[in-house]
C-alpha positions in Angstrom: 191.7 -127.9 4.5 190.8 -124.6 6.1 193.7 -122.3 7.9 192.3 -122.9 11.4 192.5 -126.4 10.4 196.0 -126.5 9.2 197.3 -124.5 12.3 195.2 -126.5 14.4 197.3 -129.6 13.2 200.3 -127.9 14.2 199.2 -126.6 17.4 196.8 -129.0 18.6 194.9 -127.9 21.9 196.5 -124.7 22.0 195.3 -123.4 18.6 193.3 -120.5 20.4 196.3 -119.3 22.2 198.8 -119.5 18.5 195.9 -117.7 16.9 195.9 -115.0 19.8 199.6 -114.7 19.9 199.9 -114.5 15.8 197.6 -111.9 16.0 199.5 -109.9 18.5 202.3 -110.1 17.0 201.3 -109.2 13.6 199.4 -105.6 15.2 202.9 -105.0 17.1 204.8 -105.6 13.0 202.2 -103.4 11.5 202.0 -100.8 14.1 205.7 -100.3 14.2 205.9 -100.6 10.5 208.5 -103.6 10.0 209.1 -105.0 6.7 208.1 -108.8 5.9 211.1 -110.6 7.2 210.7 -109.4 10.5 207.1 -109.0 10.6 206.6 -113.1 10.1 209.6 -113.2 13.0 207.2 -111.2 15.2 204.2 -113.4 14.2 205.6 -116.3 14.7 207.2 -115.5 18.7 204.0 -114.0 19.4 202.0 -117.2 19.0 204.7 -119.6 20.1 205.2 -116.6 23.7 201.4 -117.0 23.5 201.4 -120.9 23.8 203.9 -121.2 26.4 202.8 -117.5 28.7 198.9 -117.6 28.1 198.4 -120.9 31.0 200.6 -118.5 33.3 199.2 -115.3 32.9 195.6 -116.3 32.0 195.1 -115.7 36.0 196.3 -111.9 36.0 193.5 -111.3 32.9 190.7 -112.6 35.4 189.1 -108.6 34.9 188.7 -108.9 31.3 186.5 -112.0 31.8 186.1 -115.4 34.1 185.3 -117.3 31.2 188.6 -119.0 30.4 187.9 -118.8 26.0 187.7 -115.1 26.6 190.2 -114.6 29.3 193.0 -116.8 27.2 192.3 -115.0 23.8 192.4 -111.7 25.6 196.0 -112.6 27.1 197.3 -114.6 24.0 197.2 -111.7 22.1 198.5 -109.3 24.8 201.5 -111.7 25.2 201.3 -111.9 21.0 202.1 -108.2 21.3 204.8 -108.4 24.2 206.3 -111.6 22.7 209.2 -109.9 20.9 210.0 -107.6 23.9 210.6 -109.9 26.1 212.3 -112.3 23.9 214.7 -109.9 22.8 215.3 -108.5 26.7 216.2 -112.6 27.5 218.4 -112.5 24.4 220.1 -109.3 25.1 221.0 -110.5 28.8 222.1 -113.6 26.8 224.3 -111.6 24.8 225.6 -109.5 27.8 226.9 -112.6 30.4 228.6 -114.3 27.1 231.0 -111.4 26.8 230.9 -110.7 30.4 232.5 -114.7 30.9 234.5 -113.9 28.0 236.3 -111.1 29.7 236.7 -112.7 33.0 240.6 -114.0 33.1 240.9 -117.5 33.9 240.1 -119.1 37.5 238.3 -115.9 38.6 234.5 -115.4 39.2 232.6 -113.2 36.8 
Protein backbone atom coordinates (compact mmCIF):
# COMPACT_ATOMS: atom_id res chain seq x y z
CA UNK A 1 0.00 0.00 0.00
CA UNK A 2 1.25 3.42 -1.20
CA UNK A 3 1.24 6.57 1.40
CA UNK A 4 -1.54 8.37 -0.34
CA UNK A 5 -3.30 5.16 0.08
CA UNK A 6 -2.71 4.67 3.62
CA UNK A 7 -3.68 8.31 4.52
CA UNK A 8 -6.43 8.04 2.23
CA UNK A 9 -7.84 5.17 4.56
CA UNK A 10 -7.57 7.45 7.33
CA UNK A 11 -8.95 10.43 5.84
CA UNK A 12 -11.31 9.27 3.45
CA UNK A 13 -12.81 12.05 1.16
CA UNK A 14 -10.76 14.63 2.62
CA UNK A 15 -7.32 13.18 1.84
CA UNK A 16 -6.54 16.29 -0.45
CA UNK A 17 -7.25 18.64 2.29
CA UNK A 18 -4.91 16.31 5.19
CA UNK A 19 -2.31 16.26 2.47
CA UNK A 20 -2.52 20.18 2.06
CA UNK A 21 -2.63 20.86 5.64
CA UNK A 22 0.40 18.25 6.47
CA UNK A 23 2.25 20.06 4.07
CA UNK A 24 1.59 23.37 5.64
CA UNK A 25 2.35 22.47 8.60
CA UNK A 26 5.59 20.72 7.96
CA UNK A 27 7.02 24.29 5.78
CA UNK A 28 5.77 26.29 9.01
CA UNK A 29 8.20 23.29 11.39
CA UNK A 30 10.99 23.60 8.94
CA UNK A 31 10.90 27.32 8.36
CA UNK A 32 10.89 28.05 12.02
CA UNK A 33 13.41 25.37 12.67
CA UNK A 34 11.47 23.08 15.39
CA UNK A 35 12.88 19.91 16.44
CA UNK A 36 10.99 16.51 15.60
CA UNK A 37 8.61 16.40 18.53
CA UNK A 38 7.04 19.43 17.67
CA UNK A 39 7.48 19.43 14.04
CA UNK A 40 5.08 16.05 13.72
CA UNK A 41 2.72 18.26 16.41
CA UNK A 42 2.65 20.99 13.71
CA UNK A 43 2.04 18.37 10.89
CA UNK A 44 -0.41 16.78 12.28
CA UNK A 45 -2.85 20.18 13.40
CA UNK A 46 -2.11 21.40 10.12
CA UNK A 47 -3.90 18.58 8.19
CA UNK A 48 -6.51 17.96 10.86
CA UNK A 49 -7.12 22.61 10.80
CA UNK A 50 -6.96 21.79 7.09
CA UNK A 51 -9.89 19.14 7.15
CA UNK A 52 -12.15 20.97 9.32
CA UNK A 53 -11.21 25.01 7.86
CA UNK A 54 -10.56 24.14 4.14
CA UNK A 55 -14.84 23.70 3.34
CA UNK A 56 -15.11 27.23 5.21
CA UNK A 57 -12.48 29.19 3.77
CA UNK A 58 -12.23 27.44 0.36
CA UNK A 59 -14.69 30.54 -0.71
CA UNK A 60 -12.24 33.42 0.43
CA UNK A 61 -9.41 31.51 -1.99
CA UNK A 62 -11.87 31.91 -4.99
CA UNK A 63 -8.73 34.41 -6.66
CA UNK A 64 -6.28 31.69 -6.67
CA UNK A 65 -8.57 29.57 -8.77
CA UNK A 66 -12.53 28.62 -9.43
CA UNK A 67 -11.64 25.15 -9.75
CA UNK A 68 -12.46 23.65 -6.36
CA UNK A 69 -9.09 20.83 -6.53
CA UNK A 70 -7.02 23.92 -6.94
CA UNK A 71 -8.82 26.35 -4.76
CA UNK A 72 -8.99 23.58 -1.69
CA UNK A 73 -5.23 22.56 -2.00
CA UNK A 74 -4.26 26.22 -2.21
CA UNK A 75 -6.21 26.92 1.17
CA UNK A 76 -5.46 23.45 2.91
CA UNK A 77 -2.04 24.32 2.98
CA UNK A 78 -2.47 28.02 3.87
CA UNK A 79 -4.63 26.76 6.83
CA UNK A 80 -1.70 23.81 7.21
CA UNK A 81 0.60 26.78 7.79
CA UNK A 82 -1.90 28.84 10.14
CA UNK A 83 -2.99 25.67 11.92
CA UNK A 84 -0.82 25.99 14.98
CA UNK A 85 -1.41 29.72 15.32
CA UNK A 86 -4.64 29.65 15.75
CA UNK A 87 -4.80 26.56 17.71
CA UNK A 88 -2.49 27.81 20.18
CA UNK A 89 -4.46 31.48 20.32
CA UNK A 90 -7.92 29.12 21.21
CA UNK A 91 -5.71 27.36 23.78
CA UNK A 92 -4.20 30.30 25.24
CA UNK A 93 -7.73 32.00 25.75
CA UNK A 94 -8.47 28.57 27.20
CA UNK A 95 -5.84 28.90 29.58
CA UNK A 96 -6.61 32.58 30.43
CA UNK A 97 -10.74 32.21 31.52
CA UNK A 98 -9.67 28.89 33.60
CA UNK A 99 -7.59 31.06 35.94
CA UNK A 100 -9.71 34.00 35.41
CA UNK A 101 -12.93 31.56 37.03
CA UNK A 102 -10.43 30.37 39.36
CA UNK A 103 -9.91 33.75 40.87
CA UNK A 104 -13.34 34.84 40.92
CA UNK A 105 -14.66 34.32 44.76
CA UNK A 106 -17.60 32.31 45.06
CA UNK A 107 -21.22 33.55 43.93
CA UNK A 108 -19.76 36.52 41.91
CA UNK A 109 -19.58 36.85 38.06
CA UNK A 110 -16.22 36.59 36.42
Amino acid sequence: MTLYGMVQAVFGDHTANALAGGAGGLVRALALGLGLRQGVVSLVVGALCSIYGTPAAAPIFKWVSEEAPARDGFAGFVIGVGGMIFAGLILDVWTAKRQQVRKTPEGETP
